[in-house]
N, C-alpha and C positions, 0 to 999 in steps of 0.2 A: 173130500176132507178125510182126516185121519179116523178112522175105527176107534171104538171105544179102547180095544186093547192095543192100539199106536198111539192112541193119544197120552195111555197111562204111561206106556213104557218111555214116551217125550219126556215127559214131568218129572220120570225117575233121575232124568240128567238134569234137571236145572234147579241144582241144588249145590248149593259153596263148595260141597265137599266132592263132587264130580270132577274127574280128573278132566286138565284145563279143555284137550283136544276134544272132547267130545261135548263138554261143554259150550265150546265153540260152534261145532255143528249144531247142537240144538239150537241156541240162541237164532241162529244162519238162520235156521228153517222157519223160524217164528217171526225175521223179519221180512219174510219173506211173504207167509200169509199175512201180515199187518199191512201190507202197501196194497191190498185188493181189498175192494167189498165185502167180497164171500168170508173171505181169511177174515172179517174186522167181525163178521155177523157170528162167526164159528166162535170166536175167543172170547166173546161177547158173553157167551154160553161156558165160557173155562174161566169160573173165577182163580182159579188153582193157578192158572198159567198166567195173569194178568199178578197175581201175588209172587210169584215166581221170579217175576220181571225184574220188578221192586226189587227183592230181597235181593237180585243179581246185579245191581246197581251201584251195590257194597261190594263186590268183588274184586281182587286186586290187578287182575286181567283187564288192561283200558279196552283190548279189542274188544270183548267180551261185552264190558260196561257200555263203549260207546254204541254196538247192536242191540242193548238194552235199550237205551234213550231213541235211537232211534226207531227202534218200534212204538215207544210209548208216544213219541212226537206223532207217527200214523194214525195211532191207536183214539188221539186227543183229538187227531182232526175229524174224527167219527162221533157227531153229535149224540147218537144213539151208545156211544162207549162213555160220555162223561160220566151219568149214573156209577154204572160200574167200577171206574177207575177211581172216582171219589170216594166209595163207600170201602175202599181199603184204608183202615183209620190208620195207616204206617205212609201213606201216599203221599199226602200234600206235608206234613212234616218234614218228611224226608229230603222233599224238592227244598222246602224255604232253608233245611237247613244247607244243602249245599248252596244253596244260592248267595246266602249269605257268607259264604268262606270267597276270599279274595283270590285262592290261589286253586280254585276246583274248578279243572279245566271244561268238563260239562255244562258249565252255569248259561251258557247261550241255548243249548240245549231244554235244561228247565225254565227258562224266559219263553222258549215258543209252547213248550207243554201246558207252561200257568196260563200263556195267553190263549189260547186254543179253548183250556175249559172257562176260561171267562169269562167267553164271548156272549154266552144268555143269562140273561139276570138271574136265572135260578141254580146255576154252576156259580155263576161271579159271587152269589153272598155265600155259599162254602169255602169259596176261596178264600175271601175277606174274613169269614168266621176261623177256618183255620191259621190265617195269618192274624189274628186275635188272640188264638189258644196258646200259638208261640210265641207270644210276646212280639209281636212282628208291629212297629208300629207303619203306618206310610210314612210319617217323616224318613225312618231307616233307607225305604224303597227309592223316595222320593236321594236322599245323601249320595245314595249308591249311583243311583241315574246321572245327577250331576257332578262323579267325582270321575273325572277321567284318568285311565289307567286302573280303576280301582279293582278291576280283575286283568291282570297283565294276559291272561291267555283267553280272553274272553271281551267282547266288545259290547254287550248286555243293551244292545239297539232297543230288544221286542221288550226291554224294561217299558220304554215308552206305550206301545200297544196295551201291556197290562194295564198300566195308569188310565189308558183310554178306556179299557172295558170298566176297569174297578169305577169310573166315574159316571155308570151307571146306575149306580145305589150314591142315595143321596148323602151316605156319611161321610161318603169320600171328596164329595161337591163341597159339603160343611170343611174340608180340612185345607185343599186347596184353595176357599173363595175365606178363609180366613184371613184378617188385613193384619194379624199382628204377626203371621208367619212365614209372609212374605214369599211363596213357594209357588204364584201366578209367576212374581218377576224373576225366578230364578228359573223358569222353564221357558219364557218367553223367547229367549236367543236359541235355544233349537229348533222356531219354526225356520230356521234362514242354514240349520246347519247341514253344507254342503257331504258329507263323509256319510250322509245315511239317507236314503228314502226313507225308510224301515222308522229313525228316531224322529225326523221331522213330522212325518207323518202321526203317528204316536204322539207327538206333543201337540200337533191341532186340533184332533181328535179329541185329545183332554180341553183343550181349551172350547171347542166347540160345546163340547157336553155339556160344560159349569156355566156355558151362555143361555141354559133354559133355566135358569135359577136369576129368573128378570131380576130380583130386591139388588142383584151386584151390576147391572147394567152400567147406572152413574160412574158407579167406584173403578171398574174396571178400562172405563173410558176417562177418567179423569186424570192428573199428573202423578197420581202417584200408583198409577202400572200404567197406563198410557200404550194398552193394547192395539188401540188402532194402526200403528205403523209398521207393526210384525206381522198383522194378515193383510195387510194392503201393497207393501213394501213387494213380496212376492208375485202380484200380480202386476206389478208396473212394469212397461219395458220401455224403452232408449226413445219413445215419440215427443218430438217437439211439441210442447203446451206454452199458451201465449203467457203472458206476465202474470196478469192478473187471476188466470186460473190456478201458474205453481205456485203464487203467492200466497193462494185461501187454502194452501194442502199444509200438512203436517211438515215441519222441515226437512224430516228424514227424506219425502218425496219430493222435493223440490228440486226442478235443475239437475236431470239423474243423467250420467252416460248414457255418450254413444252407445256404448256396448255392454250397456245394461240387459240383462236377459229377465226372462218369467221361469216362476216353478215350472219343472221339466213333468212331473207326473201329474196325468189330467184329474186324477183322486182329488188329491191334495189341493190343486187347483179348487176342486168344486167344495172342498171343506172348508175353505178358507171363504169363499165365498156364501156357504151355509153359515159361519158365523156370524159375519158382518148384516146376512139375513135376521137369523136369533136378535141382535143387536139392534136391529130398527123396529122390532116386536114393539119395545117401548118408546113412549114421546119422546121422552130424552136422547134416548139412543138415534132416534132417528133426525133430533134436531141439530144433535153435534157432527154424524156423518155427513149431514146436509153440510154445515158450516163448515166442515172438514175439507169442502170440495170433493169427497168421493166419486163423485160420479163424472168426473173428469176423468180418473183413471179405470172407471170401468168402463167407459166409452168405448176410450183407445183400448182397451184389451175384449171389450165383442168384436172388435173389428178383426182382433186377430185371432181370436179362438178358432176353433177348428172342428172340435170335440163337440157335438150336438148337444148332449147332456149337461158340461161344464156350459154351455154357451147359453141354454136356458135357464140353468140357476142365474147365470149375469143378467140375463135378461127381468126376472123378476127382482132380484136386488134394486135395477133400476128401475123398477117400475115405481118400488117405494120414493126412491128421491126424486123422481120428480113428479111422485103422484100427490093430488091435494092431504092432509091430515084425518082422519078419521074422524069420524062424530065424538062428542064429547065423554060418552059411555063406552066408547073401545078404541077408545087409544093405547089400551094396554094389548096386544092382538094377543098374548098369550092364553090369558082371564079370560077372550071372548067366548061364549059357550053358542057353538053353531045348533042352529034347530039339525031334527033328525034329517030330515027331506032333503036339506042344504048339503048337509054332508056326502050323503049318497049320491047326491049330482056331483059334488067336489071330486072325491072319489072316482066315480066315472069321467069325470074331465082327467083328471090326472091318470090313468089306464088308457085312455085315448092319446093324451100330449105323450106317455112313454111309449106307447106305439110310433106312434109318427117319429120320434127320439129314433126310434130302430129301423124302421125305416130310412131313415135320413142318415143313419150310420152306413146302414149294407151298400146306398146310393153310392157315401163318399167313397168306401171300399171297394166298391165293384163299378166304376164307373161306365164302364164300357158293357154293360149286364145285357143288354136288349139285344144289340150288337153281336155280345157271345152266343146268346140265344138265335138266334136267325142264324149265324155259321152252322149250328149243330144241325138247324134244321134242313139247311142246303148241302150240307154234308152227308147228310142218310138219301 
């Protein structure tokens, strides 16, 4: 790492007034330590150089600008750099306010910065708090997500992702599960949109979130958002189902193509199916997916999962539909309060099933493994 008197003489270039070429170098060399460990652990210890950044963000040099953001995109993916990077009070300002210009080519850039320090609840309410100071409200965030084109040089995907973390903190659960803002049904049609892993993604995430928030169970299963077709719809593919099964399905699933396909990313797969999980938490929720026919099309799609992980989560989905009701005092499974004992077993079963999970993955991946092993051995 740099010397105290290399590190000063750095800092003397990364300043507006730094003629451009050398200013260029510096920046170079600083995106250079941000993509390492060490380099993230060093500048971690330069708040000079993390302010630096920032202030060169404003410069009219894009080269320059765009080695700025992209150190700060490394910088953000360094759990141990959110502290640091938030506590520069010009930081998160700066982002929402380019974010919010329609025409500021960067803005996909600060969409992964904001989502980066989101990601733990104790970064996401600074976020949230600074996007409060600026008058930022989520309706804005939320306008901006659903207006397409609304930055011509910028596709603002990881908007989604943000939405997912900020639904973290329960005000933001309050905004989206609000019935007279109608902002469930307006994100609904990005769980199917094909032009982004990245926003599809991002919008189930939000939707799974605001599904621990039981009191919207009903409302959000009822006709007027009628959730169930947009996480269910994704996991059905082209298998013949007899009459009477596509008849008790939503109509959207009814009678689907031949060449109907399933969500392609097994993530997303498995959130879509941790929703519909959240969802049978309560009576309700579990008496309408029953009556829904759900568990017809999670049949046919254990059948074809592949993914060990995604294939477990189906597998306990269905355990609920075709499992009896719960005793009369926990039918809400959310409210239920497990004794200590119980949970520590739970816990160790679940550390065990993810074992075997990894296990049964290395299998699928390395099929011929034993096989390889005995060559090596007849080979020495």
């Amino acid at each position: 790492m740099l010397s105290g008197v290399e590190a000063k003489e750095l800092l003397s270039f990364l300043t507006l007034d730094t003629r451009p070429d050398v200013k260029g170098q510096a920046t170079e060399y600083i995106l250079g330590l941000s993509g390492n460990r060490d380099g993230c652990r060093y500048l971690q210890t330069k708040p000079d150089f993390l302010k630096a950044l920032v202030t060169l963000t404003t410069e009219p040099s894009i080269a320059i600008v765009k080695d700025c953001y992209h150190s700060l995109i490394n910088l953000s993916a360094d759990e141990t750099m959110h502290q640091p990077l938030i506590k520069d009070s010009d930081f998160l300002p700066i982002l929402f306010k380019n974010l919010l210009d329609p025409e500021f080519m960067f803005a996909d850039r600060i969409c992964t910065i904001l989502t980066n320090l989101s990601r733990h609840v104790k970064t996401c309410k600074e976020v949230f708090k600074a996007m409060q100071e600026q008058e930022i409200g989520l309706a804005q965030i939320v306008d901006i997500f659903c207006t397409e084109g609304y930055n011509k040089q910028a596709s603002l995907h990881y908007l989604g992702t943000l939405l997912s973390n900020l639904t973290q903190l329960p005000e933001t659960r309050h905004f989206i599960l609000d019935k007279e803002r109608c902002v469930v049904q307006r994100l609904l049609p990005y769980t199917q949109y094909q032009a982004s892993t990245i926003r599809r993604g991002g919008v189930i995430g939000t939707l799974r979130n605001c599904c621990f928030d039981h009191a919207h169970h009903e409302w959000l299963l009822s006709d007027a958002v009628d959730i169930l077709p947009f996480l269910l719809l994704p996991l059905a593919g082209p298998e013949e189902l007899s009459d009477e099964e596509n008849e008790g399905l939503p109509v959207d699933l009814q009678y689907l193509p031949e060449d109907k396909e399933r969500e392609e990313d097994p993530d997303i797969r498995k959130m879509l199916i941790e929703t519909m999980i959240l969802l049978t938490a309560t009576k309700v929720g579990r008496q309408i997916l029953k009556a829904k026919n759900v568990y017809a099309i999670m049949r046919e799609f254990h059948n074809w999962e592949k993914e060990p992980h995604v294939a477990a989560a189906c597998e306990k989905l269905i355990q609920v539909l075709i499992g009896d009701e719960p005793e009369p005092d926990m039918e809400n499974l959310l409210e239920v309060e497990i004794p200590e004992d119980v949970e520590v077993k739970l816990k160790d079963m679940d550390a065990k099933e993810q074992e075997q999970l990894e296990k049964e993955q290395e299998d699928l991946l390395n099929p011929d493994k034993s096989q390889q092993c005995a060559g090596i051995v007849r080979m020495m």
